[in-house]
C-alpha positions in Angstrom: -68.5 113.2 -51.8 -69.0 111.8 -55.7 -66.1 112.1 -57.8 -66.6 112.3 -61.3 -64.6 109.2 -63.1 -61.4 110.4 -64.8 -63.2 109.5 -68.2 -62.3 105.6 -69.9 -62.6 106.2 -73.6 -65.8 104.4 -73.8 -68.1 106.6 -71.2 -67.9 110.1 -71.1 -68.9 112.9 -68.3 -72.5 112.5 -67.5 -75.1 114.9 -68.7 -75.9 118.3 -67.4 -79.3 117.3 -67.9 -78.9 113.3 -66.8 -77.7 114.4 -63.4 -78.9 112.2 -60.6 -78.9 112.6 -56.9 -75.4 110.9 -56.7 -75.2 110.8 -52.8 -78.5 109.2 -52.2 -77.2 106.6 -55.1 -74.2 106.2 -53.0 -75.5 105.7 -50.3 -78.4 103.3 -51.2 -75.7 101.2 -53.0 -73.6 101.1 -49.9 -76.7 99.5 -48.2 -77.8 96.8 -50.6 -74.6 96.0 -52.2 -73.6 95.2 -48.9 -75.9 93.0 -47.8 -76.2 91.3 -50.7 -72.9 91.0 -52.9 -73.7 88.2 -54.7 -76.2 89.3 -56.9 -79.9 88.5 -57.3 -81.6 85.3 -55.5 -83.5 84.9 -58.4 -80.5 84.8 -60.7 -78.6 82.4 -58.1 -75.5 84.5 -57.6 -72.7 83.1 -55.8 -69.9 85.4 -56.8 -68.9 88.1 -54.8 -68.3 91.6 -56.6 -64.7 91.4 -57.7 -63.0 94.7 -56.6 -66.2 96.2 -54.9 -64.7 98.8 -51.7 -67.9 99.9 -50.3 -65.5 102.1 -48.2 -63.6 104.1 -51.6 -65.6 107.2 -53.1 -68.4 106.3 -55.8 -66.9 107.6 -58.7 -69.4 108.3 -62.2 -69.1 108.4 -65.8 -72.0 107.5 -68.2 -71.9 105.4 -71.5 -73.0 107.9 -75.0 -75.2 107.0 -78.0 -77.9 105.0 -75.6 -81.2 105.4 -77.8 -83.7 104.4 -74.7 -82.6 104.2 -70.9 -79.9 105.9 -69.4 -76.6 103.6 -68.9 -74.4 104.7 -66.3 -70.6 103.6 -64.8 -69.9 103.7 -61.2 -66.9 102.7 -59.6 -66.5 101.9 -55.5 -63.0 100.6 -55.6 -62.1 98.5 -58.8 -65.2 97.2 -59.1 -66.8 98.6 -62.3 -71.5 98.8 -62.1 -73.4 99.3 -64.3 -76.7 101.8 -63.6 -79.6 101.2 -66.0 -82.8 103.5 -65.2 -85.3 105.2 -68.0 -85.5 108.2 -69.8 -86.5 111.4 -68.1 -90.2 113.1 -68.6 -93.0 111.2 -69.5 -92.8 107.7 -70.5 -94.9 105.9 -72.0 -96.8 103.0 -69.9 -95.0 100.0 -70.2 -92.1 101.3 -72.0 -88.6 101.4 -70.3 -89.6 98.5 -67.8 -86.7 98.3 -66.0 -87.9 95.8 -63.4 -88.9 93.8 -66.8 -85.5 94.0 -68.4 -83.8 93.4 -64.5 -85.7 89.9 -64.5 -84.8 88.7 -67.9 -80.8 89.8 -66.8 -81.6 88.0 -64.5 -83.5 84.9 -66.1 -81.1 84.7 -69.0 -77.5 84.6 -67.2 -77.5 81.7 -65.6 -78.1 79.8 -69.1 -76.2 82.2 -71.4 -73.4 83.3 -69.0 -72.6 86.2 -72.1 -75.1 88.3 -70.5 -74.2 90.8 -67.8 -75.4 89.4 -63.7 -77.7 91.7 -62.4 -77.0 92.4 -59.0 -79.5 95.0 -57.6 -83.0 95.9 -58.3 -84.7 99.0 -57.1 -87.9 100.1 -57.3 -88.0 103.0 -54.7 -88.4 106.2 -57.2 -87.2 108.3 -53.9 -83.7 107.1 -54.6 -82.9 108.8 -58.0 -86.5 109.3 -58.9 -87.2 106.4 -61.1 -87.0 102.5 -61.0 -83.6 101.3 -61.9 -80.3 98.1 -61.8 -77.0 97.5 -61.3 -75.4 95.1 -63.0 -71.8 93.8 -64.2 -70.4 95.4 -66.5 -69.2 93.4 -69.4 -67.0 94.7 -72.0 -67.3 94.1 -75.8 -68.3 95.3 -79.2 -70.9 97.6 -78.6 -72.8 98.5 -81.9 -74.1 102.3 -81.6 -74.6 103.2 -85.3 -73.9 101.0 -88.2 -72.9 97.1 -87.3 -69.0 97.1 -87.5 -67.6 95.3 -90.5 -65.9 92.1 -88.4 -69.6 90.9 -87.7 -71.6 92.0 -90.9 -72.8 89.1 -93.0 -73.7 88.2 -96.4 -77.0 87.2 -96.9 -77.3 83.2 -96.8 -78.9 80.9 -98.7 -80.9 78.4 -97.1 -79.0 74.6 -96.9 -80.3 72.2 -99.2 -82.8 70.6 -96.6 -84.3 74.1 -95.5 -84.9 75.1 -99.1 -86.5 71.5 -99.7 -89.3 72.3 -96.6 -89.8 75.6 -98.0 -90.4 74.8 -102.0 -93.0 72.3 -100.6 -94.8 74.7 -97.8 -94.3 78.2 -99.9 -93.1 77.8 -103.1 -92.8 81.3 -104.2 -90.1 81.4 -101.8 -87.5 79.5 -103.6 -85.2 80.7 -106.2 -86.0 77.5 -108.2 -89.4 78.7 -109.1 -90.9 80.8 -111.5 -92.1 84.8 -111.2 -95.8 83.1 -111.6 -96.2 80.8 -109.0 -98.4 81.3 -106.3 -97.9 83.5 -103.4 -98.6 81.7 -99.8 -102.4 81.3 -99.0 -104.2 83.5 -95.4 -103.9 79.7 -93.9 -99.6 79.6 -95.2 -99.3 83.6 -93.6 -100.9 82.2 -90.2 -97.9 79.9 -90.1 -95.5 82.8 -90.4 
């Protein structure tokens, strides 16, 4: 039995129409998360799932205002997954890679520990008919619209050094020169 999550304020119910086949998800995650709890050999993992009860009900919520791939929450226990798989109908070849964007997870977090773990990679469309994760989920700002105000930036001037390498290469480019001067040659725009 799947039990839908009583809803945290950042997820919602799931979709009529982004349904999955929850019990072979369960199921398959009772399998592989199982046998390997650690996460991904290729990411090194050596953490166990914190709260993960293979035993408790999966329970599912999804996370609104994705633009791409579908982002879902599942629960076994009080360990909280993230479920990353693509869009449904036809995709365009090579977009939504999710085995791509599994293996830089799983590249990146052991040098920028920021980044979620990925824990579980499959590639067995039978499951919930297409390619998809798991990961950690990690909480934070999460920037659906319009970038929240406590992050938003004024543009910057370059530092004194940067703008002394750039009136020398591209002199257009600094405020120091006039309307007239040149604009940077084919040879300056291969640099770029």
């Amino acid at each position: 039995m799947i039990v839908y999550a009583t809803v945290p304020q950042d997820t919602r119910d799931v979709w009529p129409t982004e349904q999955l086949d929850w019990a072979a998800l369960a199921a398959y995650l009772r399998v592989h998360l199982a046998t390997n709890p650690s996460g991904p050999e290729s990411a090194g993992g050596d953490a166990e799932i914190v709260g993960l009860d293979l035993s408790a009900e999966m329970t599912v919520s999804q996370f609104p205002g994705g633009h791409s791939n579908l982002t879902y929450l599942v629960r076994f226990g009080d360990a909280e997954l993230v479920i990353r798989r693509p869009p449904f109908g036809p995709v365009a070849p090579r977009a939504h890679d999710i085995a791509r964007e599994y293996r830089w997870l799983a590249a990146v977090n052991p040098a920028f520990p920021l980044a979620p773990e990925p824990y579980l990679l499959c590639e067995d469309p039978s499951i919930i008919g297409s390619t998809f994760y798991v990961m950690e989920r990690r909480r934070g700002l999460v920037v659906r619209q319009q970038e929240p105000a406590p992050t938003r930036r004024e543009p910057r001037r370059p530092a004194p050094r940067q703008r002394r390498l750039l009136s020398t290469r591209w002199p257009s480019c600094t405020p120091s020169t006039s309307a007239a001067a040149r604009s940077p040659s084919s040879e300056d725009r291969r640099d770029l």
